[in-house]
VOGU-3710 file (C-alpha; in Angstrom, 3 decimals, decimal comma):
1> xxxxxxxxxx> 169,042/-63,752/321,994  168,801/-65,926/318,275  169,821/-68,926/317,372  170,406/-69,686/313,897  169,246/-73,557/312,863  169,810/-75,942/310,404  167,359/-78,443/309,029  166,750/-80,842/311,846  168,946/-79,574/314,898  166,051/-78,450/317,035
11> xxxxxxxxxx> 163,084/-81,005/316,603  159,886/-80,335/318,149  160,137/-80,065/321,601  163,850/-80,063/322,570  164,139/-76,351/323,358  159,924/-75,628/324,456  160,674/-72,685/326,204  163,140/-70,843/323,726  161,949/-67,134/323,304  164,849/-65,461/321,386
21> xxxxxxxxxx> 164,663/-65,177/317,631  165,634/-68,539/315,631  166,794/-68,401/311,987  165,902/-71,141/310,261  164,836/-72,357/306,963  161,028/-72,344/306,805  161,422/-76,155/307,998  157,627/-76,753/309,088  158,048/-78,518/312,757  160,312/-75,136/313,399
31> xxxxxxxxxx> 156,953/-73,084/313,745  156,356/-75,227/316,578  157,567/-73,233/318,946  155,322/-70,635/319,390  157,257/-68,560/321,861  160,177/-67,739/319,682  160,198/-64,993/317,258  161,366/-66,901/313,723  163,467/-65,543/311,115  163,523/-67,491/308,087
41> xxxxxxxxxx> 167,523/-67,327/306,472  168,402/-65,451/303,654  170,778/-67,406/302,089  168,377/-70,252/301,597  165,801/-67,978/299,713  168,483/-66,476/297,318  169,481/-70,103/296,235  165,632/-70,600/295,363  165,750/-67,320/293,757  168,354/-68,299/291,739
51> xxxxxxxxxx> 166,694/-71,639/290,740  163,543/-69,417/289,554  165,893/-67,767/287,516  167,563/-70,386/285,544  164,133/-72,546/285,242  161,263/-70,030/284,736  160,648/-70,218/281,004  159,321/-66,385/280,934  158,638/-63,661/283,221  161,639/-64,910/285,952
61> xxxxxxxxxx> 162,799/-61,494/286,544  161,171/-61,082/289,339  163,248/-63,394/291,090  166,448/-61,255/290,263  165,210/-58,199/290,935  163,993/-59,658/294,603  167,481/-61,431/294,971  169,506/-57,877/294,294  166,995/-56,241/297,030  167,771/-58,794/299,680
71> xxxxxxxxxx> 171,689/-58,476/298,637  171,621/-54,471/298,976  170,002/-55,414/302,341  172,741/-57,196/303,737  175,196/-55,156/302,484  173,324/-52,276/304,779  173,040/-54,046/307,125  176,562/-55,605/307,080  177,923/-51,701/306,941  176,047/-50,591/309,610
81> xxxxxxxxxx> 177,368/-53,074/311,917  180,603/-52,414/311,206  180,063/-48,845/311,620  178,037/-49,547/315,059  175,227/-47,798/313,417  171,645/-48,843/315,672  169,457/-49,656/312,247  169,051/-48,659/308,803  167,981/-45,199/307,756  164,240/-45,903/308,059
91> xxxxxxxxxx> 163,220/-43,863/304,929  165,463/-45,848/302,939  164,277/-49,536/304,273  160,968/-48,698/303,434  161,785/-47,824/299,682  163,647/-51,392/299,884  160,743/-53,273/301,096  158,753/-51,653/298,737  161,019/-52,799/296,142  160,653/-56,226/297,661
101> xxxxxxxxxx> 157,071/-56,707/297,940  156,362/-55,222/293,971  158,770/-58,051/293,056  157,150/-60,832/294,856  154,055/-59,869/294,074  155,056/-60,232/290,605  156,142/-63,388/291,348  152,816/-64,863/292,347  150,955/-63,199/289,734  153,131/-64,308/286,958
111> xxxxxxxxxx> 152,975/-68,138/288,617  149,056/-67,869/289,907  148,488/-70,636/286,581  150,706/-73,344/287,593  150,492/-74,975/284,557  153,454/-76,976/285,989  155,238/-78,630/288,315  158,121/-75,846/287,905  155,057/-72,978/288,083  153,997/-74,791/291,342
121> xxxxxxxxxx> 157,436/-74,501/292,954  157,801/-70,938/291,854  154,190/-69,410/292,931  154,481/-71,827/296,448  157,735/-69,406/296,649  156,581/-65,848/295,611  153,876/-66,672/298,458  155,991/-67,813/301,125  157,553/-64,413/299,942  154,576/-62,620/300,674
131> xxxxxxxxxx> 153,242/-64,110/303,567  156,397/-64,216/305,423  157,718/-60,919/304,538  158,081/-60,065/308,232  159,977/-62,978/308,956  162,965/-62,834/305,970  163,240/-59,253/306,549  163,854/-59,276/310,020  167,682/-58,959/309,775  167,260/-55,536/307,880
141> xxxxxxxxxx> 164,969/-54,641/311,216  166,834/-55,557/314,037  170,744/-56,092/313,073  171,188/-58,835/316,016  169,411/-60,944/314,141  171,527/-62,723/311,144  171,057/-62,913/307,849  171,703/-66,449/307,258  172,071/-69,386/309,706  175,378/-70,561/307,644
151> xxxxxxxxxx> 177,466/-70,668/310,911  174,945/-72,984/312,776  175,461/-75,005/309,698  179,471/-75,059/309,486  179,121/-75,919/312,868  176,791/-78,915/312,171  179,047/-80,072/309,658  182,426/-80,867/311,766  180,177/-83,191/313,587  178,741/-84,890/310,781
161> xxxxxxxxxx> 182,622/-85,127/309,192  183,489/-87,016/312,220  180,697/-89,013/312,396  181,985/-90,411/309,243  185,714/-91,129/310,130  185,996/-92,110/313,121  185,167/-94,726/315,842  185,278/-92,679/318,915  181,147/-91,915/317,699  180,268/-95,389/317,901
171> xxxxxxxxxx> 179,418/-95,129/321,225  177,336/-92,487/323,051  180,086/-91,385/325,457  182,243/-90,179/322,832  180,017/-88,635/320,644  178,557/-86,740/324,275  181,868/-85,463/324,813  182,595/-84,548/321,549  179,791/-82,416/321,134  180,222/-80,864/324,521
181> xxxxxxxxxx> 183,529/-79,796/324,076  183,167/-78,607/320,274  179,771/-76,866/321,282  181,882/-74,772/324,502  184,575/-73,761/322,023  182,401/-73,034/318,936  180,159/-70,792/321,172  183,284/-69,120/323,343  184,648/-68,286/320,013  181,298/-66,454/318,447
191> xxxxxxxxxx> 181,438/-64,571/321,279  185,603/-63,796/320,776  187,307/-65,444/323,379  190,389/-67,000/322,920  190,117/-71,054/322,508  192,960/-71,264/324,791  191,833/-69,352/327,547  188,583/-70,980/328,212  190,222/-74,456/328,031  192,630/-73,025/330,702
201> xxxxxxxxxx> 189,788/-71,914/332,458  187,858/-75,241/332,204  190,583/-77,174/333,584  191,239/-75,070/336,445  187,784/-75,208/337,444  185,891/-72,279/336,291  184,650/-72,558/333,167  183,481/-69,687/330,946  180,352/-69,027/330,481  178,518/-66,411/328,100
211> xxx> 176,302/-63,875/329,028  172,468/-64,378/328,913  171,715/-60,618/328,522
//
């Protein structure tokens, strides 16, 4: 089981006995739960990637060349799935990673004087890099696991929209039963049911329910 999370959606404590794999985006109070098995999401580190790129003042190809690896990566990975493939040709992943760690390695050597604020940022990021290798590569490992947690964020989104507009979330009832019914339809349909059907199914009493295998 994972769970992909955005920035604040599962404080400290609210899910303590979680196990499955939760993508997330390096967010410290996230590494308070022990139990789970973190991935941190890919889309997050390509956008810092790309900031090294357009602010490093020399030496910030190491950021591009890192950013193409963890593109080829998904697009593996993205293939395979589609071609119900188990994993990734294992000779191949481990030229990748290879490919991956020279880069960031590069990074943090190129950084290691942080003459700068912008040096700072950069070398803090070639050793997150480094030191949780494990962790952004996991999707290229096990191809449950996603390579971003964008849809936990779309999801996150609607609510926010409507917390905006309109007065039924001035109250605690409505936003509880706004959430409850947008979080049974938003999970029915990542697991491709018909939006219709389970509301049919709700209302007649037997709601759907998805599997926890």
């Amino acid at each position: 089981m994972s769970v992909a999370a955005p920035r604040g959606l599962m404080p400290p404590g609210c899910c303590p006995l979680f196990a499955g794999v939760a993508v997330h985006d390096a967010w410290a109070p996230y590494d308070t739960y022990e139990q789970a098995t973190h991935a941190l999401c890919g889309a997050h580190v390509l956008r810092e990637l790309q900031a090294v790129t357009e602010t490093a003042a020399t030496g910030g190809q190491w950021a591009a060349r890192l950013a193409q690896c963890l593109r080829t990566l998904k697009h593996a990975t993205d293939e395979a799935r589609e071609h119900d493939r188990a994993g990734l040709d294992p000779v191949w992943l481990a030229g990748q990673i290879r490919v991956y760690t020279a880069a960031a390695t590069v990074g943090f050597n190129v950084s290691s004087g942080r003459g700068n604020e912008i040096e700072k940022k950069h070398h803090a990021l070639a050793r997150r890099l480094l030191d949780r290798q494990d962790d952004i590569l996991r999707f290229a490992h096990d191809l449950r696991v996603p390579f971003d947690n964008n849809t936990s964020e779309q999801s996150v989104r609607m609510v926010k929209v409507r917390q905006k507009i309109s007065a039924t979330m001035r109250v605690p009832q409505g936003a509880q039963d706004f959430v409850t019914i947008r979080s049974y339809l938003q999970t029915a349909a990542k697991q491709g049911r018909n939006a219709l059907d389970v509301l049919i199914a709700l209302f007649e009493g037997r709601p759907w329910m998805p599997s926890t295998t």
